[in-house]
Steps between C-alpha positions, in 0.01 A plus 500: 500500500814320668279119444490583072866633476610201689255250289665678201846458547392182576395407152787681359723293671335147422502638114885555519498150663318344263663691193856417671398124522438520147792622384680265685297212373587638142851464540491203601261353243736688261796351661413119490364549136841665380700175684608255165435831279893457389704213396787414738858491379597158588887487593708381242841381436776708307540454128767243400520629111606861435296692715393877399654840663325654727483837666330604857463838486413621859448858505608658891440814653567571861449082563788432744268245692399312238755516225758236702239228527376516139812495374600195700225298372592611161861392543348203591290389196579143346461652150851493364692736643742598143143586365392722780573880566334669742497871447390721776424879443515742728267714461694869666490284896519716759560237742747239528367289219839557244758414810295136559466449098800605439634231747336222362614583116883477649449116611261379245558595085137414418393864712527833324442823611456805299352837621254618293555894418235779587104430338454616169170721478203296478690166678392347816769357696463135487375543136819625408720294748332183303586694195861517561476134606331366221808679255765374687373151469652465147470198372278324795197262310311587848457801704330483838453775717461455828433717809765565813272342768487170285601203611539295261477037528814393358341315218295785428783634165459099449125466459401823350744436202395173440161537555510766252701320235260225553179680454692717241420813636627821457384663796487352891355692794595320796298594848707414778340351847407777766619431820197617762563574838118588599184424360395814396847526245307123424131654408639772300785377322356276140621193399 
């Protein structure tokens, strides 16, 4: 009786195997047949005509570890900086995320914080965060919203605007480059 049980968890555990090695080989296949799937935004350089307003609107809510460095790297941007307002907000932070914002709007005029009030029913929090954004942008030709733990290429304002000018689009959904530290974030992350 103890030679089948032992031959049979055997075979159960060389079909995991083999189902596990499939998978894997799966994501893998899937991965190198997604690579090229999406244009890349070639850097550009900054308008030298009368470049449109923009608006980042990057909704925050308890992100006192990221909000400092995506906010640098939007301070940063080459697009011109009179046509740039970066509006942060906070979406009811329980951390320090207002204090370090709050910071950075004192030294640079492009940053903007505003506190968005309690949810309305039927509101998610980002949702309405981007909401409040996307109304305080006025009269901004291009709205991009961008998440906290962003970091966003200093051409990036740059190329996406022209790009879409260019192309005339309306509409430009930008996938930023993942930064892997192991290979399984490498197998399951796309693109």
């Amino acid at each position: 009786m103890k030679e089948g049980g032992a031959s049979q968890r055997c075979i159960v555990e060389l079909a995991l195997s083999i189902l596990w090695f499939a998978v894997v080989i799966w994501l893998i296949a899937r991965t190198l047949g997604q690579r090229g799937l999406l244009d890349c935004l070639e850097p550009m350089t900054p308008p030298t005509s009368e470049a449109p307003g923009v608006a980042v609107i990057v909704p925050v809510r308890d992100e006192e570890a990221n909000v400092a460095g995506c906010l640098q790297s939007l301070i940063q941007q080459t697009y011109p900086a009179p046509q740039t307002r970066i509006l942060v907000i906070d979406d009811q932070s329980r951390d320090q995320t207002h204090k370090f914002v709050a910071a950075l709007a004192e030294k640079h005029g492009r940053v903007e914080l505003t506190r968005s009030p309690s949810l309305p029913p039927g509101w998610t929090g980002k949702s309405h965060a981007c909401a409040i954004g996307a109304r305080l942008a006025g009269g901004s030709a291009w709205l991009c919203f961008l998440d906290a733990d962003v970091r966003a290429e200093s051409e990036m304002l740059t190329s996406a605007v022209v790009y879409a000018g260019r192309e005339d689009l309306d509409l430009l959904s930008l996938s930023p480059r993942q930064e892997f530290k192991t290979f399984a974030e490498r197998l399951i992350m796309p693109c």
